[in-house]
N, C-alpha and C positions, 0 to 999 in steps of 0.2 A: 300691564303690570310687569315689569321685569322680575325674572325669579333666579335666582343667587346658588347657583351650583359650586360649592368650594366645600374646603373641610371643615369649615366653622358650622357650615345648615348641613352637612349629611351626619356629624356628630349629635348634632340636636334632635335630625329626622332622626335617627335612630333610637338615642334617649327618648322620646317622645313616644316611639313604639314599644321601647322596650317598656316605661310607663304602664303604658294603659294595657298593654297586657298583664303585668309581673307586681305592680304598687297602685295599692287603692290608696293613697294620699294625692287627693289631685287640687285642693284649696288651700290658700295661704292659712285659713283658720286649722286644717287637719297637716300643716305641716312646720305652722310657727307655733304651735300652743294657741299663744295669745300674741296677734300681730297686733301692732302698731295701728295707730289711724292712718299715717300715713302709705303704709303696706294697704292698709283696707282699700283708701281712694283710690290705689293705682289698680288693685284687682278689681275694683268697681267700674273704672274705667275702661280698662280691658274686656271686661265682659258685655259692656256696653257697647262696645266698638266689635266686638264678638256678633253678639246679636242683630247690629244693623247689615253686618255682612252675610246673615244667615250662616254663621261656623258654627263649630262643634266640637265634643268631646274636649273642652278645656282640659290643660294639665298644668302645674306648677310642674320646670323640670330643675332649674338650679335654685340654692337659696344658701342666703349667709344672714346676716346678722345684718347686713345693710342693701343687699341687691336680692332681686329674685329675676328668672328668665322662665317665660314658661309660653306655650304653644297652643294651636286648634287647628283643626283642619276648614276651609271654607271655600266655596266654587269661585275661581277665578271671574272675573269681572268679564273677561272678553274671552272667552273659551268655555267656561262651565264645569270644566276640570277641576277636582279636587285637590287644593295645592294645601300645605302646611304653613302657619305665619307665624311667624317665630318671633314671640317679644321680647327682647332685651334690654340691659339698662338704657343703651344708648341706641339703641337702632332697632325697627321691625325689618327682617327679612322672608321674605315669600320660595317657596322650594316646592319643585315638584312631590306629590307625595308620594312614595315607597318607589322611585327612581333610584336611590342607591342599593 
C-alpha cells in the first residue's frame, strides 16, 4: 500500500487528530442536520469499506453542501502498522499515523 507523505495528508492527519480530541461531531447525520441519501450512501459505503478493513475511530473532517472528506485509522495490509485513510471527494489516500 503506498502512503502519501505531502501537505495535503499531514493537513488532514492533523485535522483528524485534532477531531477526535477537541469535536464530538464525527457523522454526516451529527454534522449535516439532515444529509441527503446521497451523503447517506457514501458514508454507508465508507463504513462498510471501514469495517472490512478492520479501521476505526471514523470522523467526518470537511463538509460543504456538496462534498464531505473525512478519515479512520486502520492496520496496514502488509506491515500491521496503524496508518490513517483519508477519504476524499476524489481520491483515498493512506498516511502514516501521527508521523507529522
Amino acid at each position: 500500500m503506498k502512503l502519501h507523505d505531502n501537505k495535503t495528508t499531514r493537513y488532514y492527519a492533523e485535522l483528524y487528530y485534532d477531531r477526535l480530541k477537541y469535536d464530538n461531531r464525527r457523522t454526516i447525520d451529527e454534522v449535516y442536520g439532515i444529509p441527503s441519501q446521497r451523503k447517506r450512501a457514501i458514508e454507508h459505503r465508507i463504513l462498510r469499506d471501514m469495517q472490512e478493513r478492520n479501521g476505526m475511530n471514523y470522523t467526518v473532517l470537511t463538509h460543504n453542501a456538496q462534498f464531505l472528506t473525512c478519515a479512520y485509522e486502520m492496520p496496514d495490509p502488509e506491515t500491521g502498522e496503524i496508518i490513517l485513510c483519508i477519504e476524499t471527494p476524489s481520491n483515498t489516500l493512506y498516511t502514516s499515523s501521527r508521523t507529522w
